[in-house]
C-alpha positions in Angstrom: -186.3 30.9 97.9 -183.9 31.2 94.7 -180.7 29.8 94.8 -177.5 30.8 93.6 -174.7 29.1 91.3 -171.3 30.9 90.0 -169.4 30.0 87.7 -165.7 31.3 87.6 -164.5 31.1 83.5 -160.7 30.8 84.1 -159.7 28.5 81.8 -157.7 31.0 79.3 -154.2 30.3 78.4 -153.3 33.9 79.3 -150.3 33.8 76.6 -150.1 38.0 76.0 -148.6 37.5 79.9 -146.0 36.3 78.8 -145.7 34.3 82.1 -144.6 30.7 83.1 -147.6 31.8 85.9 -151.1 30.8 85.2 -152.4 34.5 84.3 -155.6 34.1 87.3 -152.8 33.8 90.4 -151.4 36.8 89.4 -151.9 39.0 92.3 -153.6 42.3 91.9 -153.5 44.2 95.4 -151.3 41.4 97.2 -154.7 39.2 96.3 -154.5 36.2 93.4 -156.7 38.2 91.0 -158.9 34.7 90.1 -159.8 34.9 94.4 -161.4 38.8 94.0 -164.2 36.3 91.8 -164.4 33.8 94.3 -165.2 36.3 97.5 -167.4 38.1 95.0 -169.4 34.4 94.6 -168.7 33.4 98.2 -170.4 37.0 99.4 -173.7 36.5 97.2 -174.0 33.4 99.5 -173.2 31.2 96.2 -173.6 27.1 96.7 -171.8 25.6 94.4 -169.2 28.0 93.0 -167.5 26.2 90.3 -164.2 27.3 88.6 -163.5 26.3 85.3 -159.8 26.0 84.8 -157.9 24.3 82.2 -156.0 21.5 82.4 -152.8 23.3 82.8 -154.6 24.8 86.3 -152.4 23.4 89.4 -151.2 26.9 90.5 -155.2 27.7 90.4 -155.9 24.7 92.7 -153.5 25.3 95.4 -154.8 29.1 95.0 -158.4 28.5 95.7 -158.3 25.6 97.0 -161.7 23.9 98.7 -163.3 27.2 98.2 -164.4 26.1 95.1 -165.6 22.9 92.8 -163.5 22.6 89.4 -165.0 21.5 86.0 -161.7 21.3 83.2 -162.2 22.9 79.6 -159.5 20.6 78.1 -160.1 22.5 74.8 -160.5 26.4 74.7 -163.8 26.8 72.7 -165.2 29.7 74.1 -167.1 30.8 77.1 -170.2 29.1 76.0 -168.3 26.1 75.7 -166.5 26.1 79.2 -169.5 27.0 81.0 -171.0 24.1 79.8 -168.1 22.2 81.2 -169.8 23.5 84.6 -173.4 22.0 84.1 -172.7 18.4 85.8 -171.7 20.4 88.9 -174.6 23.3 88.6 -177.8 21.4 87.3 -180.0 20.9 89.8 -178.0 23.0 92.3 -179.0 26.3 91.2 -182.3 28.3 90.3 -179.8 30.8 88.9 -176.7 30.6 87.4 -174.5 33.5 87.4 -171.4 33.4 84.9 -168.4 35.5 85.8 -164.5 35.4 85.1 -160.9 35.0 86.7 -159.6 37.8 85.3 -162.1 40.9 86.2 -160.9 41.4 89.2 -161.8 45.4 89.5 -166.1 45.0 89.0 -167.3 45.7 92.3 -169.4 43.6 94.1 -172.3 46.3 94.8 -172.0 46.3 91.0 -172.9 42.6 90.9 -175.8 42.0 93.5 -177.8 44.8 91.4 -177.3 42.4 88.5 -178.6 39.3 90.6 -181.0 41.1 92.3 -182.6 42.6 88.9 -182.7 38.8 87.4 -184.8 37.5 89.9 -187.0 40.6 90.9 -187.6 40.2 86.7 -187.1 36.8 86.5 -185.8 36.8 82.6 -184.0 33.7 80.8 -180.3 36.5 80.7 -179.8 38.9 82.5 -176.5 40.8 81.5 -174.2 43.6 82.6 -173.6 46.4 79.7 -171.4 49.4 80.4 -171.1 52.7 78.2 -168.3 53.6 76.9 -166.6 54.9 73.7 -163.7 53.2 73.6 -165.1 50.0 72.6 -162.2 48.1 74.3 -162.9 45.0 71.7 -166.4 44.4 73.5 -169.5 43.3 71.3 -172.2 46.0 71.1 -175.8 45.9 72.6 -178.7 47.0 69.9 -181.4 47.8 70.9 -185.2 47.8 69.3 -187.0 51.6 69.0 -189.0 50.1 72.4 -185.1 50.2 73.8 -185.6 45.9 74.2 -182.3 44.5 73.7 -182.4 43.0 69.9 -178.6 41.6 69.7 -175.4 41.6 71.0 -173.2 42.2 67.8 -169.4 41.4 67.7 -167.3 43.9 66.9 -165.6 42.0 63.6 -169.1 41.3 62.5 -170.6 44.8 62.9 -171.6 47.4 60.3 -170.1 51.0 60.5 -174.3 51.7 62.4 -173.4 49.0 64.9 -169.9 50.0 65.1 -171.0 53.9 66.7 -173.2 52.1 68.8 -171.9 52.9 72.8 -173.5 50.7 74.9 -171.2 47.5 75.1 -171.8 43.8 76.9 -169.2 43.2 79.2 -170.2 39.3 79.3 -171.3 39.0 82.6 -174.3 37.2 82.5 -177.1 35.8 85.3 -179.1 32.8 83.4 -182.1 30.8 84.3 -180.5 27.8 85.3 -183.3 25.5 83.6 -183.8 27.5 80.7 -179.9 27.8 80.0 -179.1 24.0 80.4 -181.6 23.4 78.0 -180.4 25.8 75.3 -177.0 25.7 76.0 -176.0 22.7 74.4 -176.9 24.0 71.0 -175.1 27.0 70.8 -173.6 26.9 66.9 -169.8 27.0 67.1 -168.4 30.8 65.7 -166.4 30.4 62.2 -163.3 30.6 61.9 -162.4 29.8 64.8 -165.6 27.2 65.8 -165.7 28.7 69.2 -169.1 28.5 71.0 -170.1 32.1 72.6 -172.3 33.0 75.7 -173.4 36.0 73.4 -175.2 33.7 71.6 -177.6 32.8 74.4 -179.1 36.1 74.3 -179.6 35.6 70.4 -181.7 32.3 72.3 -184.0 34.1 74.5 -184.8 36.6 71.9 -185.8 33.8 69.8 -187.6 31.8 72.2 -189.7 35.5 73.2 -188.2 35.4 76.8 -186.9 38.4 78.7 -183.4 39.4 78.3 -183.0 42.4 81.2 -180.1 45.1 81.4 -177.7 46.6 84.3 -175.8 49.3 83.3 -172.4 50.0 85.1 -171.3 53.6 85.2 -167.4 53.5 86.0 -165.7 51.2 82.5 -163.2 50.8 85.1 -165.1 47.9 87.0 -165.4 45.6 83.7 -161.1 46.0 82.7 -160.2 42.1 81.5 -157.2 41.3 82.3 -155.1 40.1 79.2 -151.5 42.1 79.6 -149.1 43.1 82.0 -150.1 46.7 81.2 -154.0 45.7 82.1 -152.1 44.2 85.4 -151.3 47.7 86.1 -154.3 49.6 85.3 -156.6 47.0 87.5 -153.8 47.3 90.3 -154.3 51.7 89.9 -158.1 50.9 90.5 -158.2 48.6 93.0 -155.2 50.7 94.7 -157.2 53.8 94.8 -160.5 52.3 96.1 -158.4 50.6 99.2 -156.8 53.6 99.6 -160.4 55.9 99.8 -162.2 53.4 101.7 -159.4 54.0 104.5 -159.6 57.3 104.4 -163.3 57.4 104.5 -162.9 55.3 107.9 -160.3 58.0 109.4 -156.9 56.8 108.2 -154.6 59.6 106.7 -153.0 59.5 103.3 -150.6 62.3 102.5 -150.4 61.0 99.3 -152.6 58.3 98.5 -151.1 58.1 95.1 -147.7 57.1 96.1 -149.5 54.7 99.0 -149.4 50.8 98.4 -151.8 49.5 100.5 -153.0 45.2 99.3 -156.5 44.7 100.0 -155.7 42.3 103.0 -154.3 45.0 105.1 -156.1 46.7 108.2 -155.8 49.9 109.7 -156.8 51.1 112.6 -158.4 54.9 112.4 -155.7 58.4 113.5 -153.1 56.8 112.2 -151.0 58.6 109.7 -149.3 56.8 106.2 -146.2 58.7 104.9 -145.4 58.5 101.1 -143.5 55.7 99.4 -145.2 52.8 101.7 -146.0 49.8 101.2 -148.1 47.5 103.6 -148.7 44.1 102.5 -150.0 40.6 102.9 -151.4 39.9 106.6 -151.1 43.2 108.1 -152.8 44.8 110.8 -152.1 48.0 111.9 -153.3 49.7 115.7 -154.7 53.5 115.5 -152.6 56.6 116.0 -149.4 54.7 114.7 -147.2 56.8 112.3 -145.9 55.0 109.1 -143.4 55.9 106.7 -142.0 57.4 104.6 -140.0 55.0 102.7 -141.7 51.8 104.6 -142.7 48.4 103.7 -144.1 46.3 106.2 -145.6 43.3 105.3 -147.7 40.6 106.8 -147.2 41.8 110.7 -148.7 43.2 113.4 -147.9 46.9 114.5 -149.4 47.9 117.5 -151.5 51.1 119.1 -149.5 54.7 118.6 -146.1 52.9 117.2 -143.3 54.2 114.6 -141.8 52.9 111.6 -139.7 55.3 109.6 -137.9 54.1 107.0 -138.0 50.9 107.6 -138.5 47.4 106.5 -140.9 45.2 109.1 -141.7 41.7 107.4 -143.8 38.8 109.9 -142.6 40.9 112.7 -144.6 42.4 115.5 -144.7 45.4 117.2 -146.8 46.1 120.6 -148.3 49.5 121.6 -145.9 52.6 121.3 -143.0 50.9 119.9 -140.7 52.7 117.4 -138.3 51.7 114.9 -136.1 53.6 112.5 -134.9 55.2 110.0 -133.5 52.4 108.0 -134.0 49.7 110.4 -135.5 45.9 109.5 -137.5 43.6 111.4 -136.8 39.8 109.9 -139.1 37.4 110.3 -140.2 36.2 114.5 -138.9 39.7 115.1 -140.7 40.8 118.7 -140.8 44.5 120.1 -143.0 44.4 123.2 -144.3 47.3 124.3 -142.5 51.0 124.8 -139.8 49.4 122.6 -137.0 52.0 120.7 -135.1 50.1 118.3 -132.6 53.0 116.5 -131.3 53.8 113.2 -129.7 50.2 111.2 -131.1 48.1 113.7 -131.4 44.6 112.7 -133.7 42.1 114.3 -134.3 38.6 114.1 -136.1 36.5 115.9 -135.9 37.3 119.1 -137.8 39.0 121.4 -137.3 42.8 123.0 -139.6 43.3 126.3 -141.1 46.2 127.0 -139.1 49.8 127.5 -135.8 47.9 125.9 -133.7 50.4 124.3 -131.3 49.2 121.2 -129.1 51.7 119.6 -128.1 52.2 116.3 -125.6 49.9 114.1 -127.1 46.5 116.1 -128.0 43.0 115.2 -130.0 41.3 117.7 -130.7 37.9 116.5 -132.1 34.0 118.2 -132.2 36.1 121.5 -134.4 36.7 124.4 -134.0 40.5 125.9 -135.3 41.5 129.3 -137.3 44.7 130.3 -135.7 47.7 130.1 -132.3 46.6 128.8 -130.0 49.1 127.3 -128.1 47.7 124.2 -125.4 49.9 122.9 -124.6 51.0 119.4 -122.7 48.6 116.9 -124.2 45.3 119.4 -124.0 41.8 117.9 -125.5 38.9 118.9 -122.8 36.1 117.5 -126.0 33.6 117.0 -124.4 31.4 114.1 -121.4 29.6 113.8 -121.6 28.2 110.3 -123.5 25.2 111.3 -126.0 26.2 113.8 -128.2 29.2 115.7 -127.6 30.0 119.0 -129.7 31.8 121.6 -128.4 35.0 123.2 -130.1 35.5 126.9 -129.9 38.8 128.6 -131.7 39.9 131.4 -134.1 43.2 132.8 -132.0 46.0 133.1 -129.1 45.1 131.5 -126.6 47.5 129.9 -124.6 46.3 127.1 -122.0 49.0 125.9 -120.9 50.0 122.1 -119.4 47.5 120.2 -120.2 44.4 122.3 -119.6 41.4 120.6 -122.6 38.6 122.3 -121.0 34.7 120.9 -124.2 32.4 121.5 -125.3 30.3 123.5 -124.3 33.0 126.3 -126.9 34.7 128.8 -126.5 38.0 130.4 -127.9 38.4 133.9 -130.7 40.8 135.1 -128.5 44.0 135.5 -125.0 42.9 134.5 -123.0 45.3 132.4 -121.0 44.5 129.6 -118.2 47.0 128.6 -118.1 48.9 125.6 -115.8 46.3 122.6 -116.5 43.8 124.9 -116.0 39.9 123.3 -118.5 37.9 125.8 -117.9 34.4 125.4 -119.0 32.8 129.0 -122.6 33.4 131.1 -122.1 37.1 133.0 -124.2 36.8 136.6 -126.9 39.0 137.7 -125.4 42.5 138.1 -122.1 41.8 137.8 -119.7 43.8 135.3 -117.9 42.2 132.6 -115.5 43.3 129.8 -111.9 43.4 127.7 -111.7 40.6 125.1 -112.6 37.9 126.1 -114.9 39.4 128.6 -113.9 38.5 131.9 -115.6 39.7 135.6 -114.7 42.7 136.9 -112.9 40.8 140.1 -111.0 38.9 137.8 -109.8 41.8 135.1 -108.2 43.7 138.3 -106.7 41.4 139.4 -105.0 40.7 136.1 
């Protein structure tokens, strides 16, 4: 049985960034672009992959972590040269090597197991991935013999004006007979002026040594964008965005406009549920069916549960069970909890704390380091007092309770099951199940009439 190796190049400097970030962890669809490689290796069933990083590569460590083996390119010279930084860690590992990059994070995996699967149905010393296109994006050309056998692979500053309107390009994604390649590898001739050693050049090898060099063509140009720029940042995010955002639509999710839809490539969604304009779901986030999102939404890494509502509303590490709603303009911080049946109104803020099911919070309210009972009632323009410039403080209140407008909740203080704070009320002092308190400070019922 052949076995796979991959090896990541991600050793470029990335300078036209313009970025104290090392260009592979910037993240294209909430993903670190340099991981889209990695899964792509990981999928194929690769053992080892093996990034090679430069030694300016820390952020790419903590990125990728034990995912991968690292070899170091100390000096840029080329991807011939920093794959050869990979051998120690591939030689004897591998039947095949397969050579891809950090930075192509848009060629789509389908895309490569049609490449490894041609190499060793073939079994050639290269196999490598050429795309048409006219725009010849700086990409050295592919000529071919009259028999249509691939002849050379001709950079584009050393092509003639025949070369030059050739259309078929090499996108430099390669699959290699490991032995053959570790043999030749080593004398690739460095490149004047820059005396860089090229992967191309290995093709120019296994022409000369009369060894099969085999083709896969990739229709969409799209898949084989390098990633140099911000502006290429963008155009890979576009392409990535609008495949996330088909392949949920294909699985019963509506878009009503998929083009003004953010959706990373992390998020889940279950089907009937509906995404408004001008969202954005991020990060760890799973989504039940039949909820209702947006507009104007960004929810990242939570959980929103079966048939629930967020309009115009920020939810971040927050959960929301089944048939919870929240919004317009509300925001769930971080521990934020709205069980079940939950109805959290217009500039409701919530932090953790936890809401149980069929709780009702009006509008204007900040509910924060506090524990809420089923089926509460907290009235508009609530606050939960949880910090006193030092500390947080946890606010209690129990099943059924009714807080009125304007209550003012100074933690640590716990409401009983069904008490009743009045409406401006200033609640410094534990209220008892079902008793009734208000005035400033709050004070019993009992007590205030007989003042």
């Amino acid at each position: 049985m052949t076995t796979l190796g991959v090896a990541i190049l991600a050793a470029g400097q990335g300078t036209r960034m313009k970025s104290d970030l090392n260009k592979v962890v910037h993240a294209v669809c909430g993903k670190p672009m340099v991981l889209w490689s990695v899964e792509q290796a990981e999928a194929l069933g690769a053992n080892p992959v093996v990034l090679v990083v430069g030694n300016d590569a820390d952020a790419v460590r903590e990125t990728v972590g034990a995912r991968a083996q690292y070899a170091v390119q100390a000096e840029r010279l080329g991807t011939g040269h920093a794959l050869l930084q990979a051998r120690d860690l591939l030689q004897g590992q591998a039947d095949t090597v397969l050579a891809l990059y950090g930075d192509m994070p848009t060629l789509r995996p389908e895309t490569v197991a049609r490449l490894l699967a041609l190499h060793q149905q073939r079994s050639p010393a290269v196999t490598m991935l050429t795309v048409g296109s006219e725009d010849s994006m700086g990409f050295g050309r592919v000529a071919r013999d009259p028999q249509g056998r691939v002849r050379a692979i001709v950079e584009e500053a050393a092509a003639t004006p025949e070369i030059l309107a050739l259309t078929e390009l090499n996108c430099g994604v390669y699959c290699f007979d490991a032995d053959w390649l570790w043999e030749r590898l080593p004398q690739v001739s460095p490149t004047l002026p820059k005396n860089e050693y090229y992967l191309t050049d290995m093709v120019a090898m296994a022409i000369e040594d009369g060894l099969g060099v085999e083709t896969v063509s990739v229709e969409d140009v799209s898949e084989v964008l390098g990633i140099n720029t911000r502006i290429h940042l963008a155009q890979a995010e576009a392409v990535l965005r609008q495949r996330i955002n088909e392949s949920l639509m294909l699985e019963g999710v509506t878009l009503l406009e998929p083009a003004a839809t953010y959706i990373d490539a992390t998020v889940r969604i279950g089907h009937d549920t509906v995404i408004y304009p001008n969202t954005m779901l991020q990060g760890d986030t799973s989504i039940g069916q039949g909820a209702t999102i947006g507009p104007n939404s960004i929810i990242r890494d939570s959980r929103i549960g079966d048939r629930c509502r967020v309009l115009a509303s920020v939810v971040e590490e927050a959960i929301m069970e089944e048939d919870a709603d929240i919004g317009p303009f509300g925001h769930l911080r971080p521990k934020a909890h709205l069980g079940a049946g939950v109805h959290m109104g217009n500039f409701g803020e919530v932090k953790d704390a936890y809401l149980a099911p069929g709780t009702k919070m009006g509008h204007f309210s900040y509910v924060g380091n506090a524990r809420i009972g089923e089926d509460a009632n907290i009235g508009a323009g609530t606050i939960t007092c949880n910090y006193d410039g030092h500390n947080k403080y946890t606010t209690v209140i129990g099943a059924g309770a009714f807080i009125g407008s304007g209550a003012m909740l100074v933690a640590p203080v716990s409401i009983g099951t069904g008490a009743i704070i009045g409406a401006g009320a200033v609640v410094t002092r534990d209220v008892p199940d079902h008793a009734i308190s208000y005035g400033v400070p709050a004070r019993p019922k009992e007590q205030s009439d007989d003042a």
